[in-house]
gemmi code that builds the backbone of each chain (N, CA, C; Angstrom):
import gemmi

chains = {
    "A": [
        ("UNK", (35.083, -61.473, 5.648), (35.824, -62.098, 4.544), (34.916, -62.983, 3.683)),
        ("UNK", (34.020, -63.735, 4.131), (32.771, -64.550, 3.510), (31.962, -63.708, 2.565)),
        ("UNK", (31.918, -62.385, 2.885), (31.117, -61.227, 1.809), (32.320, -61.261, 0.819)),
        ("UNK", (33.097, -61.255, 0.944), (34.232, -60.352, -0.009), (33.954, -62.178, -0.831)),
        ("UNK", (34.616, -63.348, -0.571), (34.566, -64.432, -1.124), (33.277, -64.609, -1.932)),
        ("UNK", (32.303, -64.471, -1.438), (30.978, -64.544, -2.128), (30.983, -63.420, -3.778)),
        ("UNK", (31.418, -62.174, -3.107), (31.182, -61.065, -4.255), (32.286, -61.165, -5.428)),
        ("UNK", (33.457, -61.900, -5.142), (34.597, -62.342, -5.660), (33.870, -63.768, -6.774)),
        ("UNK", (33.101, -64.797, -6.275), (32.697, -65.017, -7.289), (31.306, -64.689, -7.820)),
        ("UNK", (30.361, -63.861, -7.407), (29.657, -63.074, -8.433), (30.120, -62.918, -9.689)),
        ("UNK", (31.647, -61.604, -9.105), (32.568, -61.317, -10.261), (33.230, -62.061, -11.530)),
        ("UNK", (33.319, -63.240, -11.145), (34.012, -64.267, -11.845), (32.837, -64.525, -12.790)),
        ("UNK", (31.624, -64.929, -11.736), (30.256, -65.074, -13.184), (30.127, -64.300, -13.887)),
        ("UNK", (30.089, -62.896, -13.434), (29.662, -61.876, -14.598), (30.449, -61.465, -15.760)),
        ("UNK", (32.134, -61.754, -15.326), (32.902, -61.549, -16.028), (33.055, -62.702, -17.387)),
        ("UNK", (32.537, -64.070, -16.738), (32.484, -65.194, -17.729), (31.341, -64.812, -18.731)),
        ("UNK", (29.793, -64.324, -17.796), (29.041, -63.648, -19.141), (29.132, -62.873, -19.912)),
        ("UNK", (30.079, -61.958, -19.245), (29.966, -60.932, -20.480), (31.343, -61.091, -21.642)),
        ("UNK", (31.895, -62.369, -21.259), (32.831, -63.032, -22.514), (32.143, -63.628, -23.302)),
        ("UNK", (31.074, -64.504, -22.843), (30.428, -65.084, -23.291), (29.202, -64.916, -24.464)),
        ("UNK", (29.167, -63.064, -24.001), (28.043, -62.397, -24.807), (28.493, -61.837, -25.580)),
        ("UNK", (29.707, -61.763, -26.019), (30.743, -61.233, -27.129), (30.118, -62.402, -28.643)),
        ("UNK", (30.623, -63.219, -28.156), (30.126, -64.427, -29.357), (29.286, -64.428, -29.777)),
        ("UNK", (28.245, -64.643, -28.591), (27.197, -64.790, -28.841), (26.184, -63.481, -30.038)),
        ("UNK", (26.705, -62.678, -29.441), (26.015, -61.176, -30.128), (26.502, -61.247, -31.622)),
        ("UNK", (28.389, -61.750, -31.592), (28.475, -61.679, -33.191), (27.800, -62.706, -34.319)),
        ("UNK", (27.183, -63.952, -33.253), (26.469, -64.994, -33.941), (25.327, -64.105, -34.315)),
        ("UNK", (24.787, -63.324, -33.622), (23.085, -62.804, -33.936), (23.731, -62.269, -34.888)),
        ("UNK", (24.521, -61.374, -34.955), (24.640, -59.951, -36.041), (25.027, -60.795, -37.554)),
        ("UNK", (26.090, -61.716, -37.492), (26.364, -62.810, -38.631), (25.109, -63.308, -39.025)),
        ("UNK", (23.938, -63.902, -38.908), (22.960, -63.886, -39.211), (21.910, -62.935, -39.979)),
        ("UNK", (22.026, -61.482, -39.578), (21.556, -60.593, -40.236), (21.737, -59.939, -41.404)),
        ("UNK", (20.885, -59.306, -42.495), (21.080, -58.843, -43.788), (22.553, -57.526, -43.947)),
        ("UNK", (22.843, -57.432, -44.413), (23.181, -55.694, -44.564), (22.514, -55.152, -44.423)),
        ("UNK", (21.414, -55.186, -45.564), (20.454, -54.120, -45.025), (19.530, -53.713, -43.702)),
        ("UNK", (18.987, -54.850, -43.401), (18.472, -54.822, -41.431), (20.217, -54.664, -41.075)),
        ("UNK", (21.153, -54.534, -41.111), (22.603, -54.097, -40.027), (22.557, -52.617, -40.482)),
        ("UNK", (21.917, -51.651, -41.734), (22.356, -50.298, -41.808), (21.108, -49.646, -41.088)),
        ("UNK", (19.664, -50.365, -41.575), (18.486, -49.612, -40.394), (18.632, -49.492, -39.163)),
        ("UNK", (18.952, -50.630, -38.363), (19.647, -51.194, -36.734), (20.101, -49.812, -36.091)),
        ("UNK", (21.194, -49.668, -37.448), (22.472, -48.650, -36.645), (22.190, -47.207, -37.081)),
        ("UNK", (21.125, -47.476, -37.794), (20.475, -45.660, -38.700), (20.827, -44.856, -37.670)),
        ("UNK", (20.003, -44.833, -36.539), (20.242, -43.952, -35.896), (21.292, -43.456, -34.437)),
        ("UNK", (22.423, -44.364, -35.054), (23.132, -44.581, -33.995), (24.176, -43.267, -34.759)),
        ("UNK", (25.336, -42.826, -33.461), (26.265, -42.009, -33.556), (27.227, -42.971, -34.856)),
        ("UNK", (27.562, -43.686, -34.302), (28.611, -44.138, -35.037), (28.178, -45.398, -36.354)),
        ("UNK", (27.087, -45.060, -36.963), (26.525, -45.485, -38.027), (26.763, -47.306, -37.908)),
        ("UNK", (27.453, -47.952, -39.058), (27.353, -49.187, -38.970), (28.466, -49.600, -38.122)),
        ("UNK", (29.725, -49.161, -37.505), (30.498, -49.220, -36.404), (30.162, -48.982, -35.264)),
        ("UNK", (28.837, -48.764, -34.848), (28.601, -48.831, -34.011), (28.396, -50.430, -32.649)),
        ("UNK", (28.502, -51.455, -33.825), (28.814, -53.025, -32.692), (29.740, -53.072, -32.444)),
        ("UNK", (31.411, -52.525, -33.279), (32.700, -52.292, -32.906), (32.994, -51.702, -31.631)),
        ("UNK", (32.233, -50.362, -31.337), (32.367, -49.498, -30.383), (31.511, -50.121, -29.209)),
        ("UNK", (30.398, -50.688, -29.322), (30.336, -51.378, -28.563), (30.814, -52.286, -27.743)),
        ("UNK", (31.798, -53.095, -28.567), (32.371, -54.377, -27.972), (33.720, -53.630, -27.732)),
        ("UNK", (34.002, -52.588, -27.981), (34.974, -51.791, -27.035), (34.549, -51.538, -25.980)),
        ("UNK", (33.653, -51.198, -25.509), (33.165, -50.637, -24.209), (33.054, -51.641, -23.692)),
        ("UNK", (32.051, -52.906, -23.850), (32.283, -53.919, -23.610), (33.497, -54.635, -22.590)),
        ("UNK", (34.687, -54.582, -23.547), (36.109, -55.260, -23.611), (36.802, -54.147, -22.023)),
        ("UNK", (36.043, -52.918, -22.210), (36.816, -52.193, -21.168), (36.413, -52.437, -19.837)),
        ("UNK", (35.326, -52.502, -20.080), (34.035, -53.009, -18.864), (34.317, -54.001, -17.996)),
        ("UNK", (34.809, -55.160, -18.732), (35.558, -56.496, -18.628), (36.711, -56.434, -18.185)),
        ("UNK", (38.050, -55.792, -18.497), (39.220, -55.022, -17.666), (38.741, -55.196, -16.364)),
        ("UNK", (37.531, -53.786, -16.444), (37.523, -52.874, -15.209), (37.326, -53.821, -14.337)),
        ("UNK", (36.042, -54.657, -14.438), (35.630, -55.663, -13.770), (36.569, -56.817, -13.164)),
        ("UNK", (37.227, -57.426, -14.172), (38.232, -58.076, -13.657), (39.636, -57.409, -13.034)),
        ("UNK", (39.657, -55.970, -13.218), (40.442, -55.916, -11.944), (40.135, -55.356, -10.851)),
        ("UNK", (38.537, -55.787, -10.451), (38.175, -55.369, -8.959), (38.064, -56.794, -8.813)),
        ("UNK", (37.817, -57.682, -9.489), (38.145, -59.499, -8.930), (39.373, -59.659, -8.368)),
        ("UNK", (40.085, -59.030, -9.593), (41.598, -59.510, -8.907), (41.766, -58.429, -7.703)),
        ("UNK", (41.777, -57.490, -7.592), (41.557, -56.867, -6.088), (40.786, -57.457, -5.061)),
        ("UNK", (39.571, -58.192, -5.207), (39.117, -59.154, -4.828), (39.956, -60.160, -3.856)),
        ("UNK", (40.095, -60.386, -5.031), (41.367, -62.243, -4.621), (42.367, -61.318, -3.669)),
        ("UNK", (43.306, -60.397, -4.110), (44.321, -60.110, -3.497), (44.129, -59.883, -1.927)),
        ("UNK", (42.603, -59.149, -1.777), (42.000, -58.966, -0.101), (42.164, -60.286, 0.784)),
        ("UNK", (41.806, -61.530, -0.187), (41.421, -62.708, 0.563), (43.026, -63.392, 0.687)),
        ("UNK", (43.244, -62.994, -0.198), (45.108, -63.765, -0.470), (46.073, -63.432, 0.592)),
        ("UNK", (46.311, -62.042, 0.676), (46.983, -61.324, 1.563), (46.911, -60.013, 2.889)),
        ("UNK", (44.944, -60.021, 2.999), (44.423, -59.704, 4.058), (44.068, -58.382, 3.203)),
        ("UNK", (43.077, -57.235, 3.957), (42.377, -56.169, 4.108), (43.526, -55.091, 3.708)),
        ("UNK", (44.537, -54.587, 3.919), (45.075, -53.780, 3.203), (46.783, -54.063, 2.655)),
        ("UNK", (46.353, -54.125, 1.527), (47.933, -55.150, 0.428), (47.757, -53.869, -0.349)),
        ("UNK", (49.224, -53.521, -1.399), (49.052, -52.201, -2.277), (48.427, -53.384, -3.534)),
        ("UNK", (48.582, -54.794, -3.701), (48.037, -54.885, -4.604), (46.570, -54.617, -4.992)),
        ("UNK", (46.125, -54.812, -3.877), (44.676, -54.773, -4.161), (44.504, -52.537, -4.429)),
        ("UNK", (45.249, -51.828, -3.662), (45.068, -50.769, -4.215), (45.394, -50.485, -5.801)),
        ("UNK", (46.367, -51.135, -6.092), (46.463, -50.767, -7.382), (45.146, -51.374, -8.530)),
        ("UNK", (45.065, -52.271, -8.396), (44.141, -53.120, -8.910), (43.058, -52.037, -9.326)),
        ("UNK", (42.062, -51.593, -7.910), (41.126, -51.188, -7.998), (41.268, -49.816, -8.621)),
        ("UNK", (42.250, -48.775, -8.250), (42.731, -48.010, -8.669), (42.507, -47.627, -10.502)),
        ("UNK", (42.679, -48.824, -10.694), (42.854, -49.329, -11.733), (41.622, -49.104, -12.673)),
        ("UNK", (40.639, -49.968, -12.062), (39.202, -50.239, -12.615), (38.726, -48.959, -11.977)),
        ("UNK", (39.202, -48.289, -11.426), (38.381, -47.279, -11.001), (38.497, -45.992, -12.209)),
        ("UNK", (39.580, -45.953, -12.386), (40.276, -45.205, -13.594), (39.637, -45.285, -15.108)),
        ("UNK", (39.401, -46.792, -15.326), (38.573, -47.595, -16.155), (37.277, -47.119, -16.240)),
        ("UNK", (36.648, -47.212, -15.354), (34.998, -47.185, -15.056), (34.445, -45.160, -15.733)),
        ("UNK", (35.816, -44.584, -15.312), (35.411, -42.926, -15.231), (35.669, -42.521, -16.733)),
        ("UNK", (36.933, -43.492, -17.037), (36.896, -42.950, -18.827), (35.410, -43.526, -19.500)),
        ("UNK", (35.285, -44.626, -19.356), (33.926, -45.419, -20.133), (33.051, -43.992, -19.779)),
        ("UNK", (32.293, -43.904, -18.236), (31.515, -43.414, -18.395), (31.914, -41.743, -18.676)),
        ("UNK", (32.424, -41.111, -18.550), (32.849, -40.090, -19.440), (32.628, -40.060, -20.796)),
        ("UNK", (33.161, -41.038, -21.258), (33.069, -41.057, -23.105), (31.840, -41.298, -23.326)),
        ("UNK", (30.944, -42.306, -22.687), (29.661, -42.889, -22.671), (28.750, -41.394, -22.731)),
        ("UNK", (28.941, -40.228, -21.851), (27.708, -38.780, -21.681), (28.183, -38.670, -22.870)),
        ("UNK", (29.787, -38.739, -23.377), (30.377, -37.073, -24.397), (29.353, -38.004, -25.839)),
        ("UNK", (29.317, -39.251, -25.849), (28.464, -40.149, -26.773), (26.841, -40.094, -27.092)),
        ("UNK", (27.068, -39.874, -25.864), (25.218, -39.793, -25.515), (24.559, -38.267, -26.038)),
        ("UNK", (25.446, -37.193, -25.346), (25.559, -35.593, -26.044), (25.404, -35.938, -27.328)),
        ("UNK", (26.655, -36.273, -28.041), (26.558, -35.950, -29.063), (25.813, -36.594, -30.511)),
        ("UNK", (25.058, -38.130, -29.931), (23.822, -38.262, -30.525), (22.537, -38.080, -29.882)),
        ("UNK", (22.699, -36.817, -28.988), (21.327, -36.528, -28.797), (20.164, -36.211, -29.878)),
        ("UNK", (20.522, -35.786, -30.495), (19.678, -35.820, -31.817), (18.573, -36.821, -32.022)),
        ("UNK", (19.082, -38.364, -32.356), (18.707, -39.452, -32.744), (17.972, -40.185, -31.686)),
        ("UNK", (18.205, -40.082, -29.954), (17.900, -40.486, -28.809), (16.519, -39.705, -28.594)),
        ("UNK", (15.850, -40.329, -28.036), (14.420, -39.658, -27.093), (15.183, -38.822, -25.972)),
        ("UNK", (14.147, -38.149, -25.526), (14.727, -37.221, -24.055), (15.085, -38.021, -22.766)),
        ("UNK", (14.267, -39.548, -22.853), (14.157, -40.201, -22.036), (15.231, -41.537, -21.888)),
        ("UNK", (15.484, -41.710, -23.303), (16.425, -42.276, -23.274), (17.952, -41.518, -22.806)),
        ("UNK", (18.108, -40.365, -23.356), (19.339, -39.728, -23.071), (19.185, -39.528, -21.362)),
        ("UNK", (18.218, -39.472, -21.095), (18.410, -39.256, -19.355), (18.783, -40.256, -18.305)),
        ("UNK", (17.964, -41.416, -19.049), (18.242, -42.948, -18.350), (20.014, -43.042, -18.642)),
        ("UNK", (20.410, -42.566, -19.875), (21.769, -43.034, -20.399), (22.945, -42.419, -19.336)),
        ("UNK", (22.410, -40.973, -19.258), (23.482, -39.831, -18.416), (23.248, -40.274, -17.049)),
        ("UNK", (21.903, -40.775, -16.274), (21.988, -41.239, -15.388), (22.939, -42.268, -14.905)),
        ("UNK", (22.652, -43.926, -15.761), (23.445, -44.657, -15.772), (24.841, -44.527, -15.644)),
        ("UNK", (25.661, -43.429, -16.737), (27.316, -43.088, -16.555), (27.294, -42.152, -15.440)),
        ("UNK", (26.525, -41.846, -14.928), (26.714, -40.678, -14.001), (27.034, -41.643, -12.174)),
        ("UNK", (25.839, -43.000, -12.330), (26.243, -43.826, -11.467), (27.676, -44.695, -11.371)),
        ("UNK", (27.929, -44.615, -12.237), (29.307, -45.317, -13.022), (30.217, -44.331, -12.865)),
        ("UNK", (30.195, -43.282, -12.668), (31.089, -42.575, -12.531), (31.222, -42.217, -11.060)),
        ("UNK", (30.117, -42.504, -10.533), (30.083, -42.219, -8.832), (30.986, -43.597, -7.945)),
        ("UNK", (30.119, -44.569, -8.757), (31.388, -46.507, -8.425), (32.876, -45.663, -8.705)),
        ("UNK", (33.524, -45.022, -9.694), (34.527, -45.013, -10.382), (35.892, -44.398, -9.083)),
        ("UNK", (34.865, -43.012, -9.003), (35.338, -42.548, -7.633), (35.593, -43.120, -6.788)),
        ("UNK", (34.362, -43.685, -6.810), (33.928, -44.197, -5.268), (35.634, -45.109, -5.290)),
        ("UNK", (35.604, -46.358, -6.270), (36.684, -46.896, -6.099), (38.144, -46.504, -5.827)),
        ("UNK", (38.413, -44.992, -6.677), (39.201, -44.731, -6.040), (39.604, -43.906, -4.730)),
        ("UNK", (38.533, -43.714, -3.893), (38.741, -43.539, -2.609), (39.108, -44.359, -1.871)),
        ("UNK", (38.162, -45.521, -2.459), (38.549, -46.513, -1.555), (40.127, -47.369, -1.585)),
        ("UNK", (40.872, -47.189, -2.775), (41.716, -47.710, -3.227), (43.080, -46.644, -2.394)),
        ("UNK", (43.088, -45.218, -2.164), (43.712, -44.646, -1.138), (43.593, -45.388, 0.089)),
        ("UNK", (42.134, -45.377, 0.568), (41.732, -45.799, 1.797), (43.063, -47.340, 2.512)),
        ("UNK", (42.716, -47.797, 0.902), (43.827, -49.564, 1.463), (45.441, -48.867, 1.387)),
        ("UNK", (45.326, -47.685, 0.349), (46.716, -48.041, 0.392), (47.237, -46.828, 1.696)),
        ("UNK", (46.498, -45.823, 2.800), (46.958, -45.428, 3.848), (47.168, -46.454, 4.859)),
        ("UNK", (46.039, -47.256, 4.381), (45.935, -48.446, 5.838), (47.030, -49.247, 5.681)),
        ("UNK", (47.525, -49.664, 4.641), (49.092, -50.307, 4.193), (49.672, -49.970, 5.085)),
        ("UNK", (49.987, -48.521, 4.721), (50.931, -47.611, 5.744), (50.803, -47.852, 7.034)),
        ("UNK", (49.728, -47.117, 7.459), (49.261, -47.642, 9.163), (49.786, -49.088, 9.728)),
        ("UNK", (49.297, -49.868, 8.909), (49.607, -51.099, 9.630), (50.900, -51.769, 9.126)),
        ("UNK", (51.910, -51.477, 8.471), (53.195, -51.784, 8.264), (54.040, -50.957, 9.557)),
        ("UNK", (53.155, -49.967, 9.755), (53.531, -48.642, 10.888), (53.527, -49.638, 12.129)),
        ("UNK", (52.497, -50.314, 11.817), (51.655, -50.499, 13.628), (53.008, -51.946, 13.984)),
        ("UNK", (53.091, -52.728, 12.513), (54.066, -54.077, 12.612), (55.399, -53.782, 13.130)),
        ("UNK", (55.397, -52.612, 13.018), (57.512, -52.024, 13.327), (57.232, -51.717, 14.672)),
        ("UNK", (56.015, -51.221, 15.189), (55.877, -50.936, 16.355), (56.329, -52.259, 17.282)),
        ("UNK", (57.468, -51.913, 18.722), (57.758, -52.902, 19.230), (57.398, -52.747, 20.816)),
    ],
    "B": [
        ("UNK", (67.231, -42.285, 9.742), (66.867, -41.786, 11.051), (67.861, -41.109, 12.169)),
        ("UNK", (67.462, -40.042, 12.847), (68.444, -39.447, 13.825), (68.682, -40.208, 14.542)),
        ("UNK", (67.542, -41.249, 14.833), (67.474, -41.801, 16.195), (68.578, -43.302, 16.275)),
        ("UNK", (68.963, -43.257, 17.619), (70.040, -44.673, 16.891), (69.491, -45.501, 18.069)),
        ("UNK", (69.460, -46.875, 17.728), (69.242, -47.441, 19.064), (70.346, -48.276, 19.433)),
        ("UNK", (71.508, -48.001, 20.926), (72.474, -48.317, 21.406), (72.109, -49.579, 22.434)),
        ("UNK", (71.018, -50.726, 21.716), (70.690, -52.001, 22.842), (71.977, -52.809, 22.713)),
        ("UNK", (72.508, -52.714, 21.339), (73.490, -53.717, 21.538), (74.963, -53.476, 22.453)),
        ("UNK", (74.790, -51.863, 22.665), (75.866, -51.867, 23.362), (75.884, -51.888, 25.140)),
        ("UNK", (74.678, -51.828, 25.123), (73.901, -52.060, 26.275), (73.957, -53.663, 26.599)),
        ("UNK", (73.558, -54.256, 25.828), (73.784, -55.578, 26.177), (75.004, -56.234, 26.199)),
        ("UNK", (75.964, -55.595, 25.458), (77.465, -56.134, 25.650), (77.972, -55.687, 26.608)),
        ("UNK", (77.488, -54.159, 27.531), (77.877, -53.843, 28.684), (77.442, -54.957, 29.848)),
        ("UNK", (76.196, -55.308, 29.667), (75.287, -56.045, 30.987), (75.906, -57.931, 30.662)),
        ("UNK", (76.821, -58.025, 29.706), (77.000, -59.341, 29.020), (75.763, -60.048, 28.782)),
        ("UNK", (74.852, -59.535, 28.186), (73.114, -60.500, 28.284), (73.357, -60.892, 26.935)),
        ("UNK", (72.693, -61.948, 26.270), (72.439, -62.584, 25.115), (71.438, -61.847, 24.357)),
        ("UNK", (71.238, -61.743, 23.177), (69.580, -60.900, 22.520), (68.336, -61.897, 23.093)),
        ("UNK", (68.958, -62.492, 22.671), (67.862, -63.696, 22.727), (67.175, -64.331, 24.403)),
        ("UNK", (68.447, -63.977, 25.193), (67.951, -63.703, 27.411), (67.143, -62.459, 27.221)),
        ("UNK", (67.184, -61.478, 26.511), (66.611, -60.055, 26.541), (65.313, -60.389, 26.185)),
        ("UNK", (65.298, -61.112, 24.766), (63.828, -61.196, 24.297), (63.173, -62.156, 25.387)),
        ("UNK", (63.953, -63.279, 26.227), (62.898, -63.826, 26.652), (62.313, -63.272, 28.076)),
        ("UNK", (62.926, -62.411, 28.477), (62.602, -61.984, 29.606), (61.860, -60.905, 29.463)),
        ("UNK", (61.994, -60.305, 28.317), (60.789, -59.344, 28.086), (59.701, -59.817, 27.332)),
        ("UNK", (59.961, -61.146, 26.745), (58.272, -62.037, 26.179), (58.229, -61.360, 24.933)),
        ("UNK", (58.851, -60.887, 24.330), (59.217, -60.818, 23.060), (60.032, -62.079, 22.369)),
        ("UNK", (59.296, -61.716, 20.936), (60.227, -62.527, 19.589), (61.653, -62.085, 19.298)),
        ("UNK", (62.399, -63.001, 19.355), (64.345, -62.452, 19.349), (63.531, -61.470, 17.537)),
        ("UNK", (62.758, -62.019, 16.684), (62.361, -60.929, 15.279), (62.398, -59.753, 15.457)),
        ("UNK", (62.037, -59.559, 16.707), (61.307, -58.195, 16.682), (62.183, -57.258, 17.688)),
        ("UNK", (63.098, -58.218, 18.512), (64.097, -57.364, 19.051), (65.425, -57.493, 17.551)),
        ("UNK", (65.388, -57.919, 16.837), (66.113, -57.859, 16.010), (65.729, -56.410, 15.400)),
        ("UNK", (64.717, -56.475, 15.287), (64.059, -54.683, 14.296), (64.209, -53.887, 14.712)),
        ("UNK", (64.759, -54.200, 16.461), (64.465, -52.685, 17.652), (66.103, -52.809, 17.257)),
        ("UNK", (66.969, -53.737, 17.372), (68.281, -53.474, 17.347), (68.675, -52.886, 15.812)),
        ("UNK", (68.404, -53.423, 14.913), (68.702, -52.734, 13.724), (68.410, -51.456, 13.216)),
        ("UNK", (67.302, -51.008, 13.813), (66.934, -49.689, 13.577), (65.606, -49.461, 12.870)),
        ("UNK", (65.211, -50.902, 12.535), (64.033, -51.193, 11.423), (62.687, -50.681, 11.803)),
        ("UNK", (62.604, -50.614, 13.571), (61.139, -50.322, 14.067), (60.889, -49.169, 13.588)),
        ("UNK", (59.796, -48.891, 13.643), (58.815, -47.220, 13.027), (58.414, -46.599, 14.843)),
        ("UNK", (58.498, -47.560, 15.711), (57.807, -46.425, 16.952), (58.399, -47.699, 18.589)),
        ("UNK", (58.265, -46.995, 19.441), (58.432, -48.414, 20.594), (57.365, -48.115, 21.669)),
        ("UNK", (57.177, -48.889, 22.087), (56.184, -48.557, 22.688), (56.591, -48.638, 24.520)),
        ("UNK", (55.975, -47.474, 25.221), (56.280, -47.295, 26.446), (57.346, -48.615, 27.485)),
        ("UNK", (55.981, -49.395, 27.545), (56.117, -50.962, 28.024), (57.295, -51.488, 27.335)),
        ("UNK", (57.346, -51.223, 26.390), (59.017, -52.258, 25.764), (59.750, -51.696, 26.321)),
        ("UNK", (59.993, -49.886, 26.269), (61.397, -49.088, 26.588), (61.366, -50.148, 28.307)),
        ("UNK", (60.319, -49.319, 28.698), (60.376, -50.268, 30.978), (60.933, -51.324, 30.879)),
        ("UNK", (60.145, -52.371, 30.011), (60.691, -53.865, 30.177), (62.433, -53.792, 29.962)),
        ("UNK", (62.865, -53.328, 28.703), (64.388, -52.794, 28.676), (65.086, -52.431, 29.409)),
        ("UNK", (64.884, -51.268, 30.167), (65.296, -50.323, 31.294), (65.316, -51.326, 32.839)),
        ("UNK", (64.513, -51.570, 32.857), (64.263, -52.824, 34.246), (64.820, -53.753, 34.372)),
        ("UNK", (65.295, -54.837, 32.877), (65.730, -55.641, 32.875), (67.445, -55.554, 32.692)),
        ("UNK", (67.799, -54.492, 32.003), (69.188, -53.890, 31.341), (69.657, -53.211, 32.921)),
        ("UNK", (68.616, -52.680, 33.691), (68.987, -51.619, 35.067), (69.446, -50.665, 34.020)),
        ("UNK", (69.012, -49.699, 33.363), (69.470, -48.588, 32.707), (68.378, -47.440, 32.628)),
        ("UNK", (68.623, -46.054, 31.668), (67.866, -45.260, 31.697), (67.195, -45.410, 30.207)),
        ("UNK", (66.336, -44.826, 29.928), (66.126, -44.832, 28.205), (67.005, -43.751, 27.363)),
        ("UNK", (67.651, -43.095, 27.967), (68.811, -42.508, 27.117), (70.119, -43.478, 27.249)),
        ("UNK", (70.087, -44.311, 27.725), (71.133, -45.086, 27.379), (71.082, -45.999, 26.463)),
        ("UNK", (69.527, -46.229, 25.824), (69.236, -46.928, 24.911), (68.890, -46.604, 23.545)),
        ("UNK", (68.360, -45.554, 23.757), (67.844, -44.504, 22.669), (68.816, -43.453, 22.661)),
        ("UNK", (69.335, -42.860, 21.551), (70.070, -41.850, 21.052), (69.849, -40.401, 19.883)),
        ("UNK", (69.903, -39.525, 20.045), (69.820, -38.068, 18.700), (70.908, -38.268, 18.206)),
        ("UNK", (70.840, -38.230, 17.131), (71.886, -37.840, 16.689), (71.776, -36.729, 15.261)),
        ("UNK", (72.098, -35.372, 15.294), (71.347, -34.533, 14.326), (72.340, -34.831, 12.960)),
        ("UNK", (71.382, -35.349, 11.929), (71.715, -35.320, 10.428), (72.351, -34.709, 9.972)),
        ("UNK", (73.558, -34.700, 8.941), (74.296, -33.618, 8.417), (74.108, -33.878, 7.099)),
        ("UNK", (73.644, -32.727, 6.731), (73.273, -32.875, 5.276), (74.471, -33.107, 4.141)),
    ],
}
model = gemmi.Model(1)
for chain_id, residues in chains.items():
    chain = gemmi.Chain(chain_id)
    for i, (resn, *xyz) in enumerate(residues, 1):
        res = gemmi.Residue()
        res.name, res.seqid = resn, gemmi.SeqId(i, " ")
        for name, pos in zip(("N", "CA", "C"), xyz):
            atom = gemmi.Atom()
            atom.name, atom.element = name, gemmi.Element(name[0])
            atom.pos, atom.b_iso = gemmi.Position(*pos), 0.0
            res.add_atom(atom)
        chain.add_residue(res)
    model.add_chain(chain)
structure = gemmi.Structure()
structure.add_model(model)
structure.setup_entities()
């Protein structure tokens, strides 16, 4: 339970930074010309919308994340297998597979503009993200059979 | 469930209290409450004996089929 408490607030930090890097990023970009904001994004898929789409992915990332915290909390709140914590993760797990899904079909389709090396590091990256995504929702069955089991095992007299 | 469990009539036969039952079998009167209501999911060997031993009965006098009619 001391691992889970510990990684529970990891989560909480990372989730505060990456609120935190929302601002911050629109302070850099508010600072910049138009013209350095249309070179920036020259070669991006989604031209000068491309910081929009970013801070979508971003914003989803942040979801996902915060609801494996709150799955988190719910482990420590109400023990090792609660349906909340399945749903939760369930949840972010669901989260994690659209991002990185959209993230390859993104990456594909400005392959053009990308190095070979970059597009590989990129498909790699969603490809790990998509392996967490799973991964979570196995594990998110996993709590919610053990629910079962041990609501099973409590009736047992 | 098919299954019915007949403790309470068992215990109104033997005149025992729920609560003389639970303590002589070291059970929570909670949890003989779940066996009497029907609420348990399974029983386990040792409870039916402790029952049977203490009631002087068989486990069909405690446990019941009864087939579903749709």
């Amino acid at each position: 339970m001391k691992k889970i408490i510990i990684l529970n607030w990891i989560l909480k930090i990372f989730i505060a930074i990456l609120i935190l890097a929302i601002p911050v990023d629109q302070c850099l970009r508010y600072n910049m010309s138009n013209e350095a904001l249309t070179l920036l994004y020259k070669g991006s898929v989604f031209g000068n919308y491309s910081p929009y789409i970013m801070l979508l992915r971003i914003a989803v990332v942040i979801i996902a994340v915060f609801n494996i915290q709150k799955g988190l909390q719910a482990f420590i709140k109400n023990g090792y297998f609660n349906l909340k914590s399945s749903v939760r993760l369930k949840r972010s797990g669901y989260l994690l597979l659209t991002i990185s899904i959209l993230g390859i079909v993104i990456s594909l389709v400005g392959m053009r503009q990308s190095t070979e090396r970059d597009l590989l590091s990129d498909i790699i990256m969603y490809l790990l993200l998509i392996a967490i995504g799973v991964g979570l929702l196995a594990f998110s069955d996993v709590i919610k059979k053990g629910n079962i089991i041990e609501s099973e095992n409590n009736l047992t007299i | 469930m098919p299954i019915i469990i007949n403790l309470d009539i068992m215990l109104a036969k033997r005149k025992m209290r729920s609560n003389e039952l639970a303590e002589q079998m070291g059970i929570t009167t909670a949890n003989l409450s779940i066996l009497k209501t029907g609420k348990a999911k399974a029983i386990r060997f040792s409870t039916l004996e402790a029952i049977c031993e203490i009631l002087d009965c068989q486990p069909g006098d405690i446990i019941e089929y009864i087939k579903e009619t749709q």
